[in-house]
C-alpha positions in Angstrom: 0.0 0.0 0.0 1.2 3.4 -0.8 2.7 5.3 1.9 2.5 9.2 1.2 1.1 11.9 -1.1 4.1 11.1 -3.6 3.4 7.7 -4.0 -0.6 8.0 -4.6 0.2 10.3 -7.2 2.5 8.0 -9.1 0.0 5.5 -8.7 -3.0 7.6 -9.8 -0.6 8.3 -12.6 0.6 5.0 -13.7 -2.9 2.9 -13.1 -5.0 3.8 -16.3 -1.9 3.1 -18.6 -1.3 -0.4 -17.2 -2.4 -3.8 -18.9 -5.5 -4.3 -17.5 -4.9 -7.2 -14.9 -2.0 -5.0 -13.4 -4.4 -1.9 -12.8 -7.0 -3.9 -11.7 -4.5 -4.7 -8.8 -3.1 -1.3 -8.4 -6.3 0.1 -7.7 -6.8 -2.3 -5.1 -4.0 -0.5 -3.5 -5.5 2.7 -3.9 -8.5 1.3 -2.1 -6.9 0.2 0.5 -5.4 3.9 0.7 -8.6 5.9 0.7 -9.5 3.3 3.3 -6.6 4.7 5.6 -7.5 8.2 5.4 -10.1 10.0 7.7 -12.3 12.1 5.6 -13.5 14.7 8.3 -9.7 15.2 9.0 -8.6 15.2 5.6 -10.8 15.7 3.2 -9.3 17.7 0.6 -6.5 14.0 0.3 -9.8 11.8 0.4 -11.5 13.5 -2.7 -8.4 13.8 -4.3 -8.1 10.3 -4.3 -11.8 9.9 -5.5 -11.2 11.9 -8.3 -8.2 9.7 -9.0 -10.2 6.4 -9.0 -13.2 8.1 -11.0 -10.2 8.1 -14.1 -9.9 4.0 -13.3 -13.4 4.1 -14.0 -13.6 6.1 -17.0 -10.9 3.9 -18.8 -13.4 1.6 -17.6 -16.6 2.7 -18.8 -18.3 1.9 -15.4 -20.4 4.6 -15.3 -22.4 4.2 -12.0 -19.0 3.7 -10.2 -18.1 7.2 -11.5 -21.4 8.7 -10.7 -21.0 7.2 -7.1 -17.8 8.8 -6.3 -18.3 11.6 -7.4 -21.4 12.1 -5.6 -19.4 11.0 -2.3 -16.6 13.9 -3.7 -19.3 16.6 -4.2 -20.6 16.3 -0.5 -17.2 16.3 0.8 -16.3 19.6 -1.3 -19.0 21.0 -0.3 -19.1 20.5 3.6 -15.9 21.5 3.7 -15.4 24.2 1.3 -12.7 22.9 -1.1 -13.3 25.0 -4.0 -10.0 24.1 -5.8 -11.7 20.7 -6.2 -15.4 21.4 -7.6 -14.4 21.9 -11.0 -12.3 18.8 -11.3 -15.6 16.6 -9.6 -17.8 19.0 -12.1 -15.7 18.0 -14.8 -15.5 13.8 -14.5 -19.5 13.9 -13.5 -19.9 15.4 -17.0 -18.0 12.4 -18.2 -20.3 10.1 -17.1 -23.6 11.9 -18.5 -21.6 12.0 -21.8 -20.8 8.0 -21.7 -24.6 7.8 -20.7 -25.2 9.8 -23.5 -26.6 12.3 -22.2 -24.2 14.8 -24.3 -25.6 18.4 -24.5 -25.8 17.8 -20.5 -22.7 17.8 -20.4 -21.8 19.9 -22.8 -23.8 22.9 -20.4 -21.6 21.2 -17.5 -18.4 21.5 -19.6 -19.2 24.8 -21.1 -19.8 26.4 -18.0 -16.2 25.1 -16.5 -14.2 26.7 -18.9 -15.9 30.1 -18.9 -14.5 30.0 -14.9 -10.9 28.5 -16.6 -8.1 30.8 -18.3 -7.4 29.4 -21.6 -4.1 27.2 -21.8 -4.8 26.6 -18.2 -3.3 22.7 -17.8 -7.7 22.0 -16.7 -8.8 23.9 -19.7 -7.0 21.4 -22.4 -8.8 18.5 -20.7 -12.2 20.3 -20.8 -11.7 21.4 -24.1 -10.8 18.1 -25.8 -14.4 16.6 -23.8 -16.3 19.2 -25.0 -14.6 18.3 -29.0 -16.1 14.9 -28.7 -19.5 16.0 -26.9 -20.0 18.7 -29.8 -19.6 15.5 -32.4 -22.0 13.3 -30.8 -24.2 16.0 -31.0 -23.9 16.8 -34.7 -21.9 20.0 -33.9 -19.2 19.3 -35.9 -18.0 22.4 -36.9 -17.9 24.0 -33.2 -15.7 20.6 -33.1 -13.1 20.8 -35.6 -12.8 24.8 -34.8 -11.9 23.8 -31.0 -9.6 20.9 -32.1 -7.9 23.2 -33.6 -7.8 26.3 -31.1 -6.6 23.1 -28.9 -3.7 22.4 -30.9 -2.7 26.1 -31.6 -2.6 26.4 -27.8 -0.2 23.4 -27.3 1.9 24.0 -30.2 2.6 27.5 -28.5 2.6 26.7 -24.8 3.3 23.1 -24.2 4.6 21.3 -26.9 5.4 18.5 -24.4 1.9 17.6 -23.9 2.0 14.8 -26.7 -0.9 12.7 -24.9 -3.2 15.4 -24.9 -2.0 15.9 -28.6 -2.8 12.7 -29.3 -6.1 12.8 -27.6 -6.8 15.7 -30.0 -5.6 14.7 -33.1 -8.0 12.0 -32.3 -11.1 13.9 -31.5 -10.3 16.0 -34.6 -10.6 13.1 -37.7 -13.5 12.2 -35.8 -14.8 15.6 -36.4 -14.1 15.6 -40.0 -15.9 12.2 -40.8 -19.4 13.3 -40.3 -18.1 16.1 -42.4 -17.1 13.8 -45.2 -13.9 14.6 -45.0 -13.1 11.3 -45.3 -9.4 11.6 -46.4 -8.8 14.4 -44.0 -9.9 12.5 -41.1 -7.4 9.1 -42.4 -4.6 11.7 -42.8 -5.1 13.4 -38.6 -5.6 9.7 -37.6 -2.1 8.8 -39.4 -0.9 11.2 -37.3 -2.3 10.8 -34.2 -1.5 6.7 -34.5 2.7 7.7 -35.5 2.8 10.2 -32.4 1.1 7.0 -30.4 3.7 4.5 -31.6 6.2 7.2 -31.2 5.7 8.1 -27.6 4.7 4.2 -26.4 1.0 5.1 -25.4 -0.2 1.7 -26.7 -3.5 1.8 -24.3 -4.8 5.2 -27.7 -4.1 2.5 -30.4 -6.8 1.0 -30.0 -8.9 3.8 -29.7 -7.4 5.0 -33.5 -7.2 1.3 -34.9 -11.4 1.1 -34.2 -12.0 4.8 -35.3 -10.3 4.1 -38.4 -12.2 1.1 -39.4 -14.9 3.2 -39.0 -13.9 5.5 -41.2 -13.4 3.0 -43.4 -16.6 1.4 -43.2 -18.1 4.9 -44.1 -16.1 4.4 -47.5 -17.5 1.1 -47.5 -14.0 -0.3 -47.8 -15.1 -3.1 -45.6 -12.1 -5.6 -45.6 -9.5 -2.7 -44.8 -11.4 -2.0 -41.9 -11.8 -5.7 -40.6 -8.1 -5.6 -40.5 -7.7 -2.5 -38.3 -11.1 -3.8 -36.2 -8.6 -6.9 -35.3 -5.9 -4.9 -34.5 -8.3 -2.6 -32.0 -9.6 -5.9 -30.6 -5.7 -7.0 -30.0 -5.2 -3.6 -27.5 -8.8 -3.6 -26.1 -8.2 -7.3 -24.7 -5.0 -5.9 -23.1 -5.7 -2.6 -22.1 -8.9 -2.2 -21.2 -12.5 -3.8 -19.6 -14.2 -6.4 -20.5 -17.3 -3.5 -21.5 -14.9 -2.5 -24.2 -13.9 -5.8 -25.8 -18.1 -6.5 -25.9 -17.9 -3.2 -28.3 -14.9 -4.3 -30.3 -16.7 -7.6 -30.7 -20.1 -5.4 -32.0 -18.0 -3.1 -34.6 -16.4 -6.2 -35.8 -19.8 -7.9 -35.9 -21.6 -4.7 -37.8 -18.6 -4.6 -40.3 -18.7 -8.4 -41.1 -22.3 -8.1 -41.6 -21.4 -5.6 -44.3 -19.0 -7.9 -45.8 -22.0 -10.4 -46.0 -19.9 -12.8 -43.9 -23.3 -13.8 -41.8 -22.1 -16.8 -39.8 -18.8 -14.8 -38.7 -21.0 -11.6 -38.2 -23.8 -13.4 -35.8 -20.4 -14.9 -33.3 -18.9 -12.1 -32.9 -22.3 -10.1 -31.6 -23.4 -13.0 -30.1 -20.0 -12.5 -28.4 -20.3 -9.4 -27.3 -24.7 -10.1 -26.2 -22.6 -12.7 -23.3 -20.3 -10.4 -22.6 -22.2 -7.3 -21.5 -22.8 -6.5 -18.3 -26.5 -6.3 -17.6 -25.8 -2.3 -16.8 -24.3 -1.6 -20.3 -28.1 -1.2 -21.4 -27.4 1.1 -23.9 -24.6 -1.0 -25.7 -26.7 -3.9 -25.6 -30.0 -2.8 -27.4 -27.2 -1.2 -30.1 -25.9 -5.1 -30.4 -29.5 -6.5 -30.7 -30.1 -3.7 -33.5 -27.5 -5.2 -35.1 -28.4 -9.1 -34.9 -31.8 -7.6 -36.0 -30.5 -6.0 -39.6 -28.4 -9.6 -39.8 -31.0 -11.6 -39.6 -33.6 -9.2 -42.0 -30.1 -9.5 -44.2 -30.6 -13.8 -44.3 -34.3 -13.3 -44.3 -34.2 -15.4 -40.4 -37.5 -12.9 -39.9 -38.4 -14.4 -36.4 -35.1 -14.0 -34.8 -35.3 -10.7 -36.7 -38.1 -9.9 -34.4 -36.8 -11.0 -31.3 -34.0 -8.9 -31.5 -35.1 -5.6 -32.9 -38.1 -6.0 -30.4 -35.3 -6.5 -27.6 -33.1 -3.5 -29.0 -36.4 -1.0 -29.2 -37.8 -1.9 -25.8 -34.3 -1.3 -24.2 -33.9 1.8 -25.8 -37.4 3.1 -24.9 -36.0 2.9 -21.0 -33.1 5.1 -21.7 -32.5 8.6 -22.2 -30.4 8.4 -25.7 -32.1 9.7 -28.6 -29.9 8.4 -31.7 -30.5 4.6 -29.7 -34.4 5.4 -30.0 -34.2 6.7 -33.7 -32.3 3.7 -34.7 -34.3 1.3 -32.2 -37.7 2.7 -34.4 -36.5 2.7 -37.7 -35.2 -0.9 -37.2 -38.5 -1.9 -36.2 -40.4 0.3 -39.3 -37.7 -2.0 -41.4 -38.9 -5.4 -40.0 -42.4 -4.6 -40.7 -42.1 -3.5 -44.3 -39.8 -6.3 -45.0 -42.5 -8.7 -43.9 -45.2 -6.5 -46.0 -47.2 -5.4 -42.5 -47.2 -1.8 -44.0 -49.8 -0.8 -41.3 -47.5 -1.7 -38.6 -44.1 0.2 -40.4 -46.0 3.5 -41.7 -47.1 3.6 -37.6 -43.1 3.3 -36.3 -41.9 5.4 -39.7 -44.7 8.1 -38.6 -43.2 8.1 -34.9 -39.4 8.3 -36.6 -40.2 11.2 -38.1 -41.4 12.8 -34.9 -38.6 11.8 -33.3 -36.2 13.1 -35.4 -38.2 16.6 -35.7 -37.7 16.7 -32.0 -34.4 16.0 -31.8 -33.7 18.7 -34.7 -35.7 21.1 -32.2 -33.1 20.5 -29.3 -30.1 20.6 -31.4 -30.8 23.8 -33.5 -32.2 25.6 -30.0 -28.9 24.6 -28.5 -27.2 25.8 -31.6 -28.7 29.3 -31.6 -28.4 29.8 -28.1 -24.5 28.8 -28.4 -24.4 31.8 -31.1 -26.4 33.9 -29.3 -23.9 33.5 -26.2 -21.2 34.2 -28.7 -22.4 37.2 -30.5 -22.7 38.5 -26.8 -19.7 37.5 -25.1 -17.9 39.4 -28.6 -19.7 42.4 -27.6 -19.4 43.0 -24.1 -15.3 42.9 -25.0 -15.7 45.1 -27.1 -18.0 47.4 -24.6 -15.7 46.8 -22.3 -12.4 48.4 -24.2 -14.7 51.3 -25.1 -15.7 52.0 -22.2 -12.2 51.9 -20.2 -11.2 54.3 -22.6 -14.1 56.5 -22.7 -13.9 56.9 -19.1 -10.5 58.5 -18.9 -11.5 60.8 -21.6 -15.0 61.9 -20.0 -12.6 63.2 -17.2 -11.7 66.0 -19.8 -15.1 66.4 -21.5 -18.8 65.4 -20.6 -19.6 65.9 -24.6 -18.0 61.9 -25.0 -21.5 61.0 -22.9 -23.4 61.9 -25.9 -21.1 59.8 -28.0 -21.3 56.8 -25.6 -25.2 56.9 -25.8 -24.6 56.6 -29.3 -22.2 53.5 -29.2 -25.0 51.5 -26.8 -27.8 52.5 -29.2 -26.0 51.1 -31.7 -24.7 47.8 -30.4 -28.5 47.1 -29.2 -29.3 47.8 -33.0 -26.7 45.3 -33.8 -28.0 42.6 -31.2 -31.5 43.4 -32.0 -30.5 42.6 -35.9 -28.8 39.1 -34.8 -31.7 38.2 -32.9 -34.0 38.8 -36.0 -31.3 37.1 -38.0 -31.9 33.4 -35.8 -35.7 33.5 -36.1 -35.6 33.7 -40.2 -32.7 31.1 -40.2 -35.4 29.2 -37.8 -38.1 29.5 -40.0 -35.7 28.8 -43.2 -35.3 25.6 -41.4 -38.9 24.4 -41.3 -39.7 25.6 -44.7 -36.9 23.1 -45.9 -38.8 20.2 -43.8 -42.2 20.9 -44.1 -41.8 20.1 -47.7 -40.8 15.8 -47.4 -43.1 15.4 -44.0 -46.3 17.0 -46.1 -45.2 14.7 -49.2 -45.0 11.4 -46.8 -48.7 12.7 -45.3 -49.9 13.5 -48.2 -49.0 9.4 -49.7 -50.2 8.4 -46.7 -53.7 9.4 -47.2 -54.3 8.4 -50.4 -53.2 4.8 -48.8 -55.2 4.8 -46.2 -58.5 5.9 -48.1 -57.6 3.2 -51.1 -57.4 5.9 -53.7 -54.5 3.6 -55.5 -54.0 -0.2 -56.8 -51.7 -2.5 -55.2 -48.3 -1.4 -57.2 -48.9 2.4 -57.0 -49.0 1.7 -53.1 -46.0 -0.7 -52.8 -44.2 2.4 -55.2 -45.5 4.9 -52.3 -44.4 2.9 -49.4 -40.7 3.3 -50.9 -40.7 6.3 -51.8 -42.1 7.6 -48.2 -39.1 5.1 -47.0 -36.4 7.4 -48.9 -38.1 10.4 -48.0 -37.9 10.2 -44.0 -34.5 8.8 -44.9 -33.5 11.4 -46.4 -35.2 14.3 -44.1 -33.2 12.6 -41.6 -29.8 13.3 -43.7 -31.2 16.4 -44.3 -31.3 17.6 -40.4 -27.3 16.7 -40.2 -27.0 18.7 -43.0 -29.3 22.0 -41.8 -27.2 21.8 -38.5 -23.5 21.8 -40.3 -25.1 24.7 -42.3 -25.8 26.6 -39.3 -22.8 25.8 -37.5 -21.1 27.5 -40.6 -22.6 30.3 -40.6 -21.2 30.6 -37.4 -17.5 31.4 -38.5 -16.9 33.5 -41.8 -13.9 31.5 -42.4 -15.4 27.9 -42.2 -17.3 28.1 -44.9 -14.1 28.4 -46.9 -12.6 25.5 -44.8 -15.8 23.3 -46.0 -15.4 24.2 -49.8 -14.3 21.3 -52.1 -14.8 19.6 -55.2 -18.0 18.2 -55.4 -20.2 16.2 -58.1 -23.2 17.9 -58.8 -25.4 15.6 -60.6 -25.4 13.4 -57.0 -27.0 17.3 -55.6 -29.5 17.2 -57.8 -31.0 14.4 -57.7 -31.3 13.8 -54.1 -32.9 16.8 -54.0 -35.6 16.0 -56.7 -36.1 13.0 -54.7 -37.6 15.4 -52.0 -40.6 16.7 -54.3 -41.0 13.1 -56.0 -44.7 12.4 -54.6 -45.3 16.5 -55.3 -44.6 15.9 -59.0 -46.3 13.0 -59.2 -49.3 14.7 -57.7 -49.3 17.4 -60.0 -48.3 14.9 -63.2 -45.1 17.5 -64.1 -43.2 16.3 -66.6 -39.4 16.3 -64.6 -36.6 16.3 -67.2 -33.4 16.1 -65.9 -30.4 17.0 -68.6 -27.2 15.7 -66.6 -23.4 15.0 -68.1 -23.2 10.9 -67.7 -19.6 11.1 -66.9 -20.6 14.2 -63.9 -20.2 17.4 -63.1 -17.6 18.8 -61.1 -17.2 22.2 -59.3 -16.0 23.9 -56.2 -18.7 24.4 -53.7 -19.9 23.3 -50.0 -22.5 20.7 -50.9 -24.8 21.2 -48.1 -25.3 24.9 -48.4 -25.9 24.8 -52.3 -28.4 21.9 -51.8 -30.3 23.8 -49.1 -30.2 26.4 -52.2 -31.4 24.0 -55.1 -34.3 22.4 -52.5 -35.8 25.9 -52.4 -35.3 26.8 -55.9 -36.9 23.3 -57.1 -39.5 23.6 -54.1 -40.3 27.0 -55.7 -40.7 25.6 -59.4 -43.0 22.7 -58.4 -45.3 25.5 -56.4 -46.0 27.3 -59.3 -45.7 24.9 -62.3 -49.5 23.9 -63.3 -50.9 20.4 -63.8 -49.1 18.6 -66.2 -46.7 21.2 -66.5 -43.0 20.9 -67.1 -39.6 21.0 -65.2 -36.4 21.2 -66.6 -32.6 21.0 -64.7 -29.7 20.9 -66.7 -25.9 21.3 -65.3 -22.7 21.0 -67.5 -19.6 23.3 -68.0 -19.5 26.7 -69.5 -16.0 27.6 -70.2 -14.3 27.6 -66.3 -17.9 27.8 -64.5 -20.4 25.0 -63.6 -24.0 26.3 -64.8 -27.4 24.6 -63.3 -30.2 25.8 -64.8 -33.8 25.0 -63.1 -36.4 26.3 -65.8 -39.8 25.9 -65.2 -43.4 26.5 -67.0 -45.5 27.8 -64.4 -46.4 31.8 -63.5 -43.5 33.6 -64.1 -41.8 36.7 -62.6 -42.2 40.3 -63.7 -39.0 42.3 -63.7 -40.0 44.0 -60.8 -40.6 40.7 -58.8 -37.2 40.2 -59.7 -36.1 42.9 -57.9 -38.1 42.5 -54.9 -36.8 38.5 -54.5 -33.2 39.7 -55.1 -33.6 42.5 -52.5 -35.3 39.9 -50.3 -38.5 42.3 -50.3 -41.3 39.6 -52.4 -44.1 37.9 -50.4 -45.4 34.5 -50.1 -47.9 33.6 -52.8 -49.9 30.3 -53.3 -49.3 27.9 -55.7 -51.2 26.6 -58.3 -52.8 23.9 -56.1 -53.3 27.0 -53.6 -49.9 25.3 -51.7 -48.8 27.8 -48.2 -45.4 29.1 -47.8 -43.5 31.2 -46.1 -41.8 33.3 -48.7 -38.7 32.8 -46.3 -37.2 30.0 -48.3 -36.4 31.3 -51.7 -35.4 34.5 -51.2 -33.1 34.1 -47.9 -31.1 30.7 -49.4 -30.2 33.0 -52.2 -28.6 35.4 -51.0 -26.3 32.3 -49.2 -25.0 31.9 -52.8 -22.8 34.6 -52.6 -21.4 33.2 -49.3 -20.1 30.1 -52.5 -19.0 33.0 -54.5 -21.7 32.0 -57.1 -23.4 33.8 -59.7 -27.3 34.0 -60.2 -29.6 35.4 -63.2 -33.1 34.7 -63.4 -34.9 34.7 -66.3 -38.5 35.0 -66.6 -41.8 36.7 -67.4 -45.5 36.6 -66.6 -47.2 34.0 -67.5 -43.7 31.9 -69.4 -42.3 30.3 -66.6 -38.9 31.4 -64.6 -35.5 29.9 -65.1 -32.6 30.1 -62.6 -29.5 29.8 -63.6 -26.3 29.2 -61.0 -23.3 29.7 -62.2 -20.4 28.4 -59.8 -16.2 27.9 -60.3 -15.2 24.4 -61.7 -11.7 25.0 -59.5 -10.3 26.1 -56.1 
């Protein structure tokens, strides 16, 4: 048993880098250490040690053991008074709620920590590089990649020594740029981050990179390359870490199997990981019996299907982690079509869709509020500079009051504009979705009151299946949006070269069951071999949705659609002509100056008037051209024309 201070901090130290049966008995000496010490007469030593063994537990991933110390901690820091100490118990209880996933709580828990912190302060690293990871579980992954790399600007100016918290970073970052589809990017920061590993001996992070990169793999559906590095994770998990963690390994090796349609080696290795989960892993578990469910849909095994998915939803119905009860519904919505019980699957798909609308609601509130707090925070620095200065001249002259008047009236002008700005980005927002949901209602009706024969139904039924697939893709994509709007510079960062014909036709897959509807003739003049230019994808689709949204509104029955994109000299052109009302040259105007109103369509369809005329003016933002062409009553073309080249 240790003896002093000294040697509990080497221990603390050494314990979560040890081979896993070696910590195991280290800790056992810590134990027996906090055992030794009186808590009333010492209880700044006591929590230290707590805090110590709540790391153990991390590296651990027992998260009621963490929660349970630091509960004892708190108590203890707060009886007695130990300020220097709440931060650090603050800090590891947001850890838990994160591995619970329960992420944007501790993102407020995190976020509140390092407003108290100075940055490069040896605590603010740490909180930092948590807050990169809970910012990527919750689709934030701008704010992510920006504070990966305020991270690394910090260390490689203050403490380039630091090359586990480097590592850690590096880490954090190509996880960042993934969701991103960044996909090279994020291989090229993990090469990195797995040299600097091998480099500096910190074996216990190559697993960590091994798994992450056959994820990133998977994603490029380069299934076999990432089996490889899925083994080589499995090879450090098994001496590193708990058995909780090997039960994961066992899942991603399961899951990327499956997508190698190597069933039999697939169902052992999540079967593997079902036996070895502790019954407290709940969250884990309902993920591995997801997966057994889409295996055995995949070998058409229906009723162990069921028993699985049913398993996996019912678990995740008892826990308070919403991507576990999208995926939990949508399996479900799956097993039910599969099996032709479209009753049952439009009920779960119906709930899917509510689920994911409210889970777009949390994120884009926590979003705004996060730019909100920004906008702010930049202000009052500002106000206070001004107001230092203007204070030492007001000494010599009371006329500078007048001029200070002036200053506040106009940074409340300023925030009073921001503010205005977030509620038409808001309604921007459900303009965009509005559009797919009334589409999949609108389908469902004419179901449901046996308006169609047997095939124009099935064809509905998939079509209503891609569209709530894709308005899910399309809430990622409205947050990344918004998170670059953020930052001036990151929409340059997000700029690259980029197939169009892909674009388009995902997004006149959105307005599918509209044109049906309507009986537009849709025709679609694409290059076969693509069409490649220099954008951000997600910003000029949010663009084309509107544009196309815009044409189908006011094209009559049985009208026509045409969208054609090619090359024009060193510029991309898409052109979206259509043969509805038209615009006078004064409408013009008025939509380019953001001044036209909403109108109905020709079957008397609401909007907004938001949409159109607020997603254009993001084109400059691209460094894209517009024209519009068009006149009463002959239809309106729009033509984009964008830079082939960086």
């Amino acid at each position: 048993m240790p003896k002093d201070k000294k040697e509990i901090d080497l221990l603390l130290d050494e314990i979560c880098s040890l081979e896993r049966e070696a910590a195991l008995q280290k800790y056992q000496e810590v134990e027996a250490y906090l055992k030794s010490i009186d808590e009333d007469e010492n209880p700044g030593e006591y929590v230290r040690v707590l805090l110590g063994m709540a790391k153990f537990w991390i590296f651990a991933k027992d998260i009621d053991k963490i929660f349970s110390l630091m509960a004892k901690a708190e108590v203890l820091a707060q009886k007695y008074d130990l300020h220097d100490v709440m931060l650090n118990i603050k800090s590891a209880t947001a850890v838990a709620y994160s591995m619970k996933g329960d992420n944007l709580k501790a993102i407020y828990i995190w976020e509140e920590i390092l407003e108290e912190l100075e940055e490069g302060d040896p605590m603010w690293y740490n909180v930092a590089n948590n807050l990169v990871i809970a910012y990527s579980s919750t689709k934030q992954f701008t704010w992510a990649v920006d504070l990966s790399y305020k991270v690394l600007e910090f260390l490689d100016q203050k403490d380039e020594d630091n090359k586990e918290l480097r590592i850690s970073i590096l880490l954090n970052l190509a996880n960042a740029y993934r969701p991103l589809k960044k996909y090279e990017k994020s291989l090229e920061v993990y090469a990195e981050a797995l040299n600097l590993a091998k480099e500096q001996k910190k074996d216990y992070y190559l697993s960590y990179i091994y798994i992450n990169i056959c994820s990133t793999l998977s994603e490029l559906h380069r299934y076999e390359e990432a089996l490889e590095y899925a083994y080589k994770a499995l090879e450090y998990h098994e001496k590193y870490f708990s058995v909780e963690h090997i039960a994961e390994t066992y899942t991603i090796i399961g899951n990327t199997l499956l997508q190698c349609k190597r069933y039999e080696e697939a169902e052992e290795y999540l079967q593997r990981a079902l036996e070895r989960f502790s019954k407290t892993n709940e969250a884990q578990i309902a993920n591995t019996h997801l997966n057994m469910g889409s295996l055995y849909l995949e070998t058409e095994n229906f009723a162990k299907a069921f028993e699985h998915a049913k398993k996996g939803y019912d678990l995740s119905q008892s826990l308070e982690v919403a991507q576990l009860k999208v995926n939990a519904t949508r399996m479900m919505g799956d097993y039910y079509a599969r099996i032709g019980n479209y009753k049952e699957a439009t009920k779960y798909y119906q709930t899917l869709d509510d689920m994911v609308e409210e889970q777009f609601k949390e994120l884009s509130e926590k979003m705004i509020s996060k730019q909100e707090a920004e906008y702010l925070r930049r202000k009052i620095e500002e106000q206070g500079e001004s107001y230092r200065l203007k204070n030492i001249a007001l000494e010599a002259s009371n006329i500078l009051i007048n001029m200070q008047s002036k200053e506040l009236q106009k940074s409340n002008n300023e925030l009073h504009s921001s503010l205005e700005m977030l509620n038409r980005l808001i309604s921007v927002i459900s303009h965009d979705v509005r559009g797919p949901v009334a589409s999949s209602a609108a389908a469902l009706r004419m179901i449901l009151n046996s308006e169609i024969d047997e095939n124009t139904k099935q064809e509905l039924l998939k079509h209503m299946l891609d569209t709530l697939d894709s308005t899910a893709d399309l809430l990622t994509e409205i947050m990344i949006w918004i998170e670059s709007r953020s930052y001036t510079s990151n929409i340059i960062r997000l700029m690259r070269e980029v197939d169009i014909n892909p674009l388009i036709k995902e997004v006149v897959k959105l307005y599918k069951t509209q044109i049906i509807q309507k009986q537009i003739s849709l025709k679609l003049d694409l290059r076969d071999e693509g069409c490649l230019a220099f954008t951000e994808p997600n910003t000029l689709k949010i663009v084309l949705r509107n544009i196309l949204s815009n044409a189908v509104k006011f094209t009559p029955e049985k009208g026509e659609i045409r969208v054609f994109c090619g090359y024009d000299q060193d510029k991309v052109q898409i052109r979206i002509k259509d043969s509805g009302n038209g615009l006078s040259q004064e409408e013009i105007k008025q939509l380019l100056n953001h001044q036209i109103r909403s109108q109905s369509g020709t079957f008397q369809e609401i909007g907004m008037g938001l949409g159109l005329r607020l997603s254009l003016g993001y084109l400059k933002l691209l460094e894209a051209d517009l024209q519009i062409e068009s006149a009463p009553q002959q239809g309106a073309e729009f033509i984009i024309s964008i830079q082939r080249k960086q």
